[in-house]
N, C-alpha and C positions, 0 to 999 in steps of 0.2 A: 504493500500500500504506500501512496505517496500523500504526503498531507499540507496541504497550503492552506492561508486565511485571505480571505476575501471581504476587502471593505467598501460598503456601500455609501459612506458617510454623510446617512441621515442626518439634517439639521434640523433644530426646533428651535426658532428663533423668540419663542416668548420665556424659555429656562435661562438657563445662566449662562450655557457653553455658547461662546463665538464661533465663526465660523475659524478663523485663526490660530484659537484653540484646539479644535477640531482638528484643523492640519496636522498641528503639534503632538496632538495624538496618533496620530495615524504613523505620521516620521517615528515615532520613537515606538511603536508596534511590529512596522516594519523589521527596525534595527532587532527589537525582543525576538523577531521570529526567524531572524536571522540566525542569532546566537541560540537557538534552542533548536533548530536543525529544521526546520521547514522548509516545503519545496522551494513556494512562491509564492511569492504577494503580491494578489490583485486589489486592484480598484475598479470601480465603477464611472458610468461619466450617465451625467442627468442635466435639465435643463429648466430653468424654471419655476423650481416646486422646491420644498425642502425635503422629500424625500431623496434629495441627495444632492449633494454640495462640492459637487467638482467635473464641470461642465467641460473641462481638457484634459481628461485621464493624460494625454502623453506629456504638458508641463507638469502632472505632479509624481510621472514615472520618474523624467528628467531629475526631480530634486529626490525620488529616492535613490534616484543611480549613484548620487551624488553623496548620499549617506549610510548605504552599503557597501559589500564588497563581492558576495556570490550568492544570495541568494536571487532567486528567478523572479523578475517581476514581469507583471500581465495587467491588460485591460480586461474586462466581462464585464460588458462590453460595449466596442465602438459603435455606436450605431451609424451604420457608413450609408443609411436609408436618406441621412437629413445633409452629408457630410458633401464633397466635393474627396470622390476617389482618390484621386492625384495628391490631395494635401493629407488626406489619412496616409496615404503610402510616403510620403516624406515626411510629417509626423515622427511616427513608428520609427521608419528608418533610421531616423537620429536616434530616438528612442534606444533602439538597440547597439548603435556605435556607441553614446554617452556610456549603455551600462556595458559595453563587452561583452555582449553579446549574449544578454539574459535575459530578452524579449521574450513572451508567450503574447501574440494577440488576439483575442478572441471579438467576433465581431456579430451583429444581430440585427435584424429590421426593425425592431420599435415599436413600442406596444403603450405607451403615452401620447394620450390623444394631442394633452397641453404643449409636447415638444413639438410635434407636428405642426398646432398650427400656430406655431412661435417662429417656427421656420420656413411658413408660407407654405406648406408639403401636403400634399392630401395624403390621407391614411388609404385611400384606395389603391393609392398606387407604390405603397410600400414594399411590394413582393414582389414586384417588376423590378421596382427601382435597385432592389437590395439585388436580383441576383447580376445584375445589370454590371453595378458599383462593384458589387466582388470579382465580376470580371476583369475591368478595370483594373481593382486593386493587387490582385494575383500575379495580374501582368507585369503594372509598374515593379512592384517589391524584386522579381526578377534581373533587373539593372537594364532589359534590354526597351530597345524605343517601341512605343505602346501608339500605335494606329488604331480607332475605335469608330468606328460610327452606329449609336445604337439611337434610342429614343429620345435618353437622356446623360448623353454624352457623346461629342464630336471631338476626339482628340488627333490633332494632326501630327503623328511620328515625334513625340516628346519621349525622354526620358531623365529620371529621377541624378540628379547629380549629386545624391547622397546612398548611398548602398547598407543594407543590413551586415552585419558581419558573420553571423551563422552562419556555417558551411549543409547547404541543401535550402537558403532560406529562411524564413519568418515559421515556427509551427503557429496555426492559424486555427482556431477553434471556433465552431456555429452554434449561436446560441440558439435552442430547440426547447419547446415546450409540451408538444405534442406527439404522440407516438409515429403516426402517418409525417410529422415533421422529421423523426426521428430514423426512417426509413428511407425517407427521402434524399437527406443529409447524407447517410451513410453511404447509397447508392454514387454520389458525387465522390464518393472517398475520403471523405471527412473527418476533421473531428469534431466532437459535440462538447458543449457544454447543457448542463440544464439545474434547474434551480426546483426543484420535487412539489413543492409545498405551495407553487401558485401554479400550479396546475394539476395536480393530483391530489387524490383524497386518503389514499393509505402508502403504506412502502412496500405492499407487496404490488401496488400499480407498476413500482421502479423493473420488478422484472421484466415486464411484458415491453415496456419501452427499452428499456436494453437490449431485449432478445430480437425488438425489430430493426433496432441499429446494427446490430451486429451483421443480421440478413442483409441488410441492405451493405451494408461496408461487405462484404463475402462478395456478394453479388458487381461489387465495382471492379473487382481486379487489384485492388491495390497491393501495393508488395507488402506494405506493412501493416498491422494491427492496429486500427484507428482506436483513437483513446476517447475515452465519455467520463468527464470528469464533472462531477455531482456536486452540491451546492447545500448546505445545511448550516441553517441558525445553531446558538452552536451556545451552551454554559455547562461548564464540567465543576461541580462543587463537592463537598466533602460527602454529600447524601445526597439523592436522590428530591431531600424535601428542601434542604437549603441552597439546591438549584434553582427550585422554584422559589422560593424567599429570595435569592437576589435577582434574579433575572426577569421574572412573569412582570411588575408591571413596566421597566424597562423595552419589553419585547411587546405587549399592548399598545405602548408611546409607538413604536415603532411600526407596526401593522396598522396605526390610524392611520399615517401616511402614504401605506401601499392604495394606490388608485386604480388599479386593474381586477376588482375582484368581484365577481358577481356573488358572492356571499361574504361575510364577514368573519375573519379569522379570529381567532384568540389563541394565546399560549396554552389551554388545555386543548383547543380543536385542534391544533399542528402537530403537541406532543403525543396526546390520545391516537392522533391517523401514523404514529412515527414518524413525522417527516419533520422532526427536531431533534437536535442532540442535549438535552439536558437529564444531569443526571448526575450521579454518580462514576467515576471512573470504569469498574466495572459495564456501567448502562452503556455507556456510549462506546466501549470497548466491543460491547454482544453486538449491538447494532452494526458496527462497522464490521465485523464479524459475516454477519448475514451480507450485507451488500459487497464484499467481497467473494461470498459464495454465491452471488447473480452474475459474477465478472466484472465489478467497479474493483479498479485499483489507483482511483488520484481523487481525494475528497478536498474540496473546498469545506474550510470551518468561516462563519459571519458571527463571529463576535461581539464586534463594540457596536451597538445599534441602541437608538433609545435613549441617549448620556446616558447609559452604565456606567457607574464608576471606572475608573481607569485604573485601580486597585483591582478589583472585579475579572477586568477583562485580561489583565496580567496572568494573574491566578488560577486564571480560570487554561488559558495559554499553557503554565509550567507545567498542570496538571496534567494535560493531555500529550505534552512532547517529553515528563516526566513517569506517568502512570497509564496513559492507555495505550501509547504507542508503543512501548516494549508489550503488553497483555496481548495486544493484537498480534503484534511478531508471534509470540510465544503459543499462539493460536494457531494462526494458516501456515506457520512457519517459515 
């Protein structure tokens, strides 16, 4: 199993925390998850809303590049539906020279109505445009000159005068919600990302969407074994019950702000269907357990959400790269 943290960094602009602050946190979680042995550390990019507060994921990869030294960092994800191709792919590009070559980007169509029409974009024409822009952006990231004439992009023989440094490229992940999306993706040769809990109701939904990605990646030819790396809210406390004592109404703060949901979530509906990790060392060890017996082996943890204490979300950090990641080794071995 591979274990990275994923931040979304929810702002609530009527509490205490800045958005400034917020930064500050995230830079110095980065660095923690650096030193306790994590894959990679993602962020998010939002637009608009305070459900998330960093509208240029690659300036604030740039300032972790600049504050770490090996661990991988990642977008989930660019949304390249609202973006200009060309500048995501120079973006990035830098992105990955600044950190030496520790890029993961992961990229997605867009499922906020408000970023759309902040961006003049119609949401109808997101699925066009996204596989459109991925073409686009596939190409530039290559070094070589990108001729294009689609719908919504006329590029006459440009090429990017800044190159990634990875040898084979940029790894490049789709963010998927849906099983049929999931099959889809695979079929292109893909890799996926997905986040369980806003779009599924339990974790044994997680197999069935796995088993269709994997058909579908089978089915593309690809030489290698595309990766589906999974996405889970995430508090590791001494028991079971003083997970929920610090985390449940931090994680309600947190889910008022989710805007895509056609019912309403709460920290007992997530943990109840599984598709949260709180718990006790042990819990979240079984859990990870099982979803490594579906064939996931790279889980995103979403930690600091809600101003959780930064005490909190530390701790809760040591626990799992101290006490469940050896339980799990010691597990599927």
């Amino acid at each position: 199993m591979r274990y990275s943290i994923f931040s979304v960094q929810d702002h609530h602009p009527a509490l205490h925390r800045s958005v400034a602050q917020l930064y500050e946190q995230v830079i110095g979680e980065a660095q923690l998850a650096e030193s306790l042995g994590y894959d990679t550390f993602f962020v998010a990019e939002h637009h608009f809303h305070e459900c998330g507060s960093v509208p240029n994921p690659a300036v604030f990869l740039a300032a972790l590049a600049r504050e770490t030294q090996k661990i991988r960092l990642g977008v989930a994800v660019s949304n390249i539906t609202i973006h200009n191709p060309l500048t995501v792919a120079e973006d990035y590009a830098m992105v990955d020279m600044l950190s030496g070559g520790r890029l993961t980007l992961g990229v997605g169509s867009g499922y906020l109505r408000h970023e759309f029409e902040g961006h003049r974009i119609s949401p109808d024409e997101k699925r066009e445009r996204f596989d459109e822009n991925l073409q686009v952006l596939t190409r530039a990231l290559t070094g070589e000159p990108v001729t294009f004439q689609g719908k919504y992009n006329d590029i006459p023989g440009v090429a990017l005068n800044v190159q990634p440094v990875q040898q084979g490229g940029l790894p490049i992940h789709v963010a998927i919600q849906r099983r049929e999306a999931a099959y889809h993706v695979g079929r292109q040769g893909r890799n996926i990302f997905s986040l369980p809990y806003s779009c599924l109701t339990s974790a044994e939904e997680i197999r069935g969407l796995i088993e269709d990605y994997r058909k579908g990646y089978q089915e593309s030819g690809a030489p290698r074994r595309g990766e589906a790396v999974l996405a889970f809210h995430c508090h590791v406390a001494e028991t079971d019950a003083q997970a929920k004592v610090n985390a449940e109404e931090a994680f309600n703060l947190y889910l008022d702000t989710r805007l895509f949901y056609d019912t309403r979530r709460t920290y007992d509906t997530v943990v109840g269907g599984g598709l949260g990790m709180f718990g006790a060392p042990a819990t979240v060890a079984s859990q990870l357990v099982a979803l490594h017996e579906m064939g996931i082996d790279h889980v995103m943890f979403l930690q600091n959400f809600g101003v959780l204490d930064s005490k909190l979300v530390h701790d809760s950090m040591r626990r799992i790269a101290n006490e469940v990641m050896p339980e799990v080794h010691r597990r599927i071995g």
